[in-house]
N, C-alpha and C positions, 0 to 999 in steps of 0.2 A: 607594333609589328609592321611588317610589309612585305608588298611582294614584288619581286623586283624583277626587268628584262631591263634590255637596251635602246628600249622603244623609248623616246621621248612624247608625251599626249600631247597628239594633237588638238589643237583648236579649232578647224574649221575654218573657212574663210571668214575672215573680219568682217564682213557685210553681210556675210550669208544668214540664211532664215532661221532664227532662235540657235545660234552658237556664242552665246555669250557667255562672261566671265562669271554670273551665278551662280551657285552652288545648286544642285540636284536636289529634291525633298526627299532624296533616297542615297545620299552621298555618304558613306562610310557604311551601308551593308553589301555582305558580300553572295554574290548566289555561286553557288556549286549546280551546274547545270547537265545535267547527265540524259538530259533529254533528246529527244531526235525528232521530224518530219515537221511537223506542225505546231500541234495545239501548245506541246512546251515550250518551243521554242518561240512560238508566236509569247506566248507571256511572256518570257526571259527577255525579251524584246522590247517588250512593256515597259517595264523595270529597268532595263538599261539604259532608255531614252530619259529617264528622271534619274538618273544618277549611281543606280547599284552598279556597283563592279562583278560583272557576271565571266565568271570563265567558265567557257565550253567546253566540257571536259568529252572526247570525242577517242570513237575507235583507232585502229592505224590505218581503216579505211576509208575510215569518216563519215558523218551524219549522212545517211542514208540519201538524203537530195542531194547530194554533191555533185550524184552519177548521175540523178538526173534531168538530162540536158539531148539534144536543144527542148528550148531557145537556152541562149547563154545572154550576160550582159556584157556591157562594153568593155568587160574587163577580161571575157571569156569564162567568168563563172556562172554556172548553173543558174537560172534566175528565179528557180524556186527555193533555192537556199542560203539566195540573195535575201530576197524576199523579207525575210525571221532571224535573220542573224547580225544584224549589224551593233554596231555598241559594244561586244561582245571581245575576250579573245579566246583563243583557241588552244588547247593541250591535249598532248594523244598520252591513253593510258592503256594498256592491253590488261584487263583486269584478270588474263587468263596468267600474267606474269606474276611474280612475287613483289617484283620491283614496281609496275605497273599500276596493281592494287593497294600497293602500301602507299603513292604517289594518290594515288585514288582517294583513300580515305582520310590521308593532313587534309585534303583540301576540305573535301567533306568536315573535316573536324575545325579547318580554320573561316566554313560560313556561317553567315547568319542565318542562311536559306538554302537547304537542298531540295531540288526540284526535280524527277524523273518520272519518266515513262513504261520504262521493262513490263515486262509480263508479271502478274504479282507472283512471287517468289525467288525471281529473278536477285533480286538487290540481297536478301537475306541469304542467298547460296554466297556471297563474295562478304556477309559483315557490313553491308552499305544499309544497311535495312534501318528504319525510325526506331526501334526497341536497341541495337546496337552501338548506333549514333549516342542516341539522348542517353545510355550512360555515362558516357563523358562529357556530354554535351548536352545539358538538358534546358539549354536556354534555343537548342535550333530549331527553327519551325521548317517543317519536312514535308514537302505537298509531292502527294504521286497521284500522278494522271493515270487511269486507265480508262476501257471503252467500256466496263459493263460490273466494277466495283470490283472490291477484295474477298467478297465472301461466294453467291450461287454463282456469277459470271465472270469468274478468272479465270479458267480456261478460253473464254470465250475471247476472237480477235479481232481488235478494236478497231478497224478501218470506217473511215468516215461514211462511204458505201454503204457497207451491212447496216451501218448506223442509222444512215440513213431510211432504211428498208425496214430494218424491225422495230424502228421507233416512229414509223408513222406518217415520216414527214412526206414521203413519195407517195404513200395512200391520199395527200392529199394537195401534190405538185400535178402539172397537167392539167391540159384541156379534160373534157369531161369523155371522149370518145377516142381517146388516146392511151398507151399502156402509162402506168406511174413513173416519175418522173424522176431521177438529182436533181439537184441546186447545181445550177453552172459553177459553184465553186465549194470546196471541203468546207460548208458555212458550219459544221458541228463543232470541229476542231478548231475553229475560230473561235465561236463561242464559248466552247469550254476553257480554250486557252485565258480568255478574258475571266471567266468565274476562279481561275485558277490566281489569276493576278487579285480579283476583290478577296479571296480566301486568305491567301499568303500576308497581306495588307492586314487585315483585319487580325490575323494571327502575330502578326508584328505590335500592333498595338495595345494588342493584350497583357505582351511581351512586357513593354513598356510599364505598364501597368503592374505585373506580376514578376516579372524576371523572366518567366518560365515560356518556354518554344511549345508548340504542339504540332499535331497532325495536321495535314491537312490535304482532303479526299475530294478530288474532284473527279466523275466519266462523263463519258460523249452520252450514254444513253440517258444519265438524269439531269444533264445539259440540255438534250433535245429537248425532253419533256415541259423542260422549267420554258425552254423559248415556242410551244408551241402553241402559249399563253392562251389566247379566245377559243383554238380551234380545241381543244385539250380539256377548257372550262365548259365548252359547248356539250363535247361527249360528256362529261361530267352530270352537267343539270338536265340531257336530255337521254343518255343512254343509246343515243343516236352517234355513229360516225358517217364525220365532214367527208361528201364527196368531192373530188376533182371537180373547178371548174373554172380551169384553166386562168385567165390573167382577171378574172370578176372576183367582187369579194360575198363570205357567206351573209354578212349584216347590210350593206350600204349598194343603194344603184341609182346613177349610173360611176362603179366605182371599179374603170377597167380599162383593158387598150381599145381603138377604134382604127378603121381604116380611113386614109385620107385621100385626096388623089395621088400620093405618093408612097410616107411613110405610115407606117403606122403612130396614134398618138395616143397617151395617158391621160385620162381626164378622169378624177376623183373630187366628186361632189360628194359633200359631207351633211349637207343640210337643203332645205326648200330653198329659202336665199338662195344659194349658189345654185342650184336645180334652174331657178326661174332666171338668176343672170343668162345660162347655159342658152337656155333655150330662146331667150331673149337675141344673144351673139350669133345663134343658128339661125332666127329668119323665123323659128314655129313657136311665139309664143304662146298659142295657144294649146301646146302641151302641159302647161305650166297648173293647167285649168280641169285639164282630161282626167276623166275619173280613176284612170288607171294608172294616173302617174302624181297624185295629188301631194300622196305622203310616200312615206320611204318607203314603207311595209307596201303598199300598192305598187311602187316603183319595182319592189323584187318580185312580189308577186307575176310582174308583167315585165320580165327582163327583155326577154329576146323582142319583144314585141317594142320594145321602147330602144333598144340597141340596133334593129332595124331603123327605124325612125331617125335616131342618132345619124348613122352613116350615110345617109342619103344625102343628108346636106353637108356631112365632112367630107365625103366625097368630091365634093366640088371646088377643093381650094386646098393646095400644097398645108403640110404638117407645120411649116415653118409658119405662116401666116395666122393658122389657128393657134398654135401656142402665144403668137404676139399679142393676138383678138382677145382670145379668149383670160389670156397673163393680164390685162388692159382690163378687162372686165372682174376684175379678183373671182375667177372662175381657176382654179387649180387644174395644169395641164402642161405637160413638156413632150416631145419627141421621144421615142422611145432612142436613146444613144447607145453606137457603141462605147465600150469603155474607152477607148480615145477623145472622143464627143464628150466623155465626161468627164475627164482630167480637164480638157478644155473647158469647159460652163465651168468647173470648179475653179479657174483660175483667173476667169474673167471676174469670177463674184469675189475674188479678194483671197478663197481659202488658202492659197500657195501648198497646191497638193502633192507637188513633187522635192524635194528637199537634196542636193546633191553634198554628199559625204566625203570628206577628203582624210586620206590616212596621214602621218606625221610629216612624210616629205612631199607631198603634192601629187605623188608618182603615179597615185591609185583614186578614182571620184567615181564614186557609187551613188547612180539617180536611184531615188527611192521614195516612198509614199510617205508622205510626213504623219507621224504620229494623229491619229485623232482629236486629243484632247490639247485643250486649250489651259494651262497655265498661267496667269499673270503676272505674279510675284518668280517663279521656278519653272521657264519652261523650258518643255522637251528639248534636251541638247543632243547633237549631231558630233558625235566624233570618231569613230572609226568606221570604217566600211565592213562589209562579212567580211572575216578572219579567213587567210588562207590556211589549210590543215596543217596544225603544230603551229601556227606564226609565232606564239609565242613560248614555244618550249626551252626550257633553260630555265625558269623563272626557282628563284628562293623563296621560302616563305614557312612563317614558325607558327605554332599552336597560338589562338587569341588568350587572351588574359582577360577582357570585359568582352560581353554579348554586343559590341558595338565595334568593328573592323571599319579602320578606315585604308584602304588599298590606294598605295604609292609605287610612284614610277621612280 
């Protein structure tokens, strides 16, 4: 089978960073992506940089970041739905239509991977739902994302925000005399996005294994919990909740920002050794010695009292200088950066964190965050840019015959 437009795939520039002629470890599955804002798309993203053929199946409005903008990128689209969608193409289907929905569900019927977001009961009012699919289809693994699962918290709306609030993580962002805090960025729907990808994976190999597709159930709020790891296992063995304290940690000191004569800097001591390098670089070794600072447990014990101590001699000498000092002394310590400062350090140390995308004719190069992961044999390829809405509408395409789609141009 295949599915066909008039787009010929691009390749990428010939030099450019991991757009080579290797084949994807994900090359002949196909995703039905019915997802919108983030967390799904953020995985669809995933998956599409290793090889699945992911079509965006999208409203006639379009995925809900489209609209929003500024900033925009240099392409004039939205840059938070630049952001999740590249790899990707794009088809509008009004499932309110007859024609729309019946478009809707071939596609469905012809992946290996349907992935959405909807409200739970959503997909089952249209026939899109995992019990309707895996009748005809019972090799497709079916992952739906919601914020608070399918059974007590379906009603409930899954915004990374609330998520953020009733699961704990703002109880314990922020300084300690400050109200609770977000994460400077939707870190839930990140994270869930990513358990959504180990899910789907894992459900693929089973597959292999069995022939047979299953479920698969990822939300933001037993995503938060699972990444709230120590602080989560703390309440756990103590019955006690972590309070706010601000950029210090609840186990390790001195493990937090400081002031400098300028900027502020990070310094995370993990052990005595580095304690004693620390204070050695600062001019007071004889802290090293102090009863209150000998071991770690005394070190937290006597936080501020040792964080005072701390500052009096960073204070004396720009951020840049102490990160050099102290880098030079295998003492753990950077600048606190903007994210510009940090795409830069990233790229000075080799990781090549920006990746630019070029579409089939050259006409369209989308800068973008190069995938995470490191591949050897199969890595992340770069080929198309976000899909403009519908780019690819017109496309042919017939029911599979084997659980293994390979999608041609």
């Amino acid at each position: 089978m295949s599915w066909t437009d008039d787009e010929t795939p691009p390749t990428g520039p010939p030099d450019g960073p991991m757009n080579g002629p290797l084949d994807g470890p994900l090359d002949g599955i196909r995703v039905a992506d019915f997802s919108r804002v983030l967390a799904g798309p953020f995985a669809t993203m995933m998956l599409a940089d290793f090889g699945a053929d992911v079509i965006k199946i999208e409203h006639p409005r379009g995925d809900d970041t489209r609209a929003w903008v500024p900033p925009v990128d240099e392409n004039g689209m939205g840059s938070y739905f630049a952001s999740v969608n590249r790899n990707k193409r794009s088809v509008v289907c009004d499932l309110r239509t007859e024609a729309g929905l019946a478009e809707a569900r071939a596609l469905a019927l012809s992946a290996d991977v349907v992935i959405e977001n909807f409200r739970p009961g959503v997909m089952e009012q249209y026939g899109l739902d995992y019990d309707s699919l895996t009748q005809e289809r019972p090799e497709l693994v079916y992952c739906s994302i919601t914020g608070f699962g399918r059974a007590g918290g379906a009603a409930l709306p899954g915004y990374d925000l609330l998520v953020q609030a009733v699961g704990g993580l703002m109880s314990v962002t922020g300084s300690p005399d400050s109200e609770p805090s977000k994460v400077g960025v939707a870190l839930v729907d990140v994270i869930t996005g990513q358990n959504a990808v180990v899910g789907i994976l894992a459900a693929l190999r089973s597959r292999d294994q069995t022939g047979l597709g299953q479920r698969v159930d990822v939300n933001l709020l037993s995503s938060l919990l699972a990444g709230l790891v120590n602080q989560a296992s703390s309440t756990l063995a103590t019955g006690v909740a972590p309070k706010r304290l601000g950029n210090a940690h609840p186990s390790i000191a001195p493990y937090e920002t400081f002031r400098t004569l300028d900027d502020p800097i990070a310094i995370a001591v993990g052990t005595d050794k580095q304690f004693s390098s620390l204070v050695q670089e600062l001019g007071v070794p004889e802290l090293a010695t102090d009863g209150r600072f000998g071991s770690n447990a005394n070190r937290l014990a006597h936080r501020s009292e040792l964080k005072a101590l701390l500052e009096e001699q960073l204070k004396t000498r720009p951020a840049a200088e102490w990160t050099t000092s102290l880098s030079t002394a295998r003492v753990p310590a950077g600048k606190v950066n903007s994210i510009a400062e940090a795409l830069d350090l990233a790229a000075l140390l080799g990781l090549a964190p920006v990746v630019p995308v070029t579409d089939s004719v050259g006409s369209r190069v989308s800068r973008q965050i190069a995938n995470p992961i490191t591949l050897s044999g199969t890595p992340a390829r770069y080929l198309r840019p976000p899909p403009l809405l519908g780019e690819h509408a017109g496309a042919t395409f017939d029911p599979p015959q084997t659980h293994s789609i390979r999608f041609t141009d």
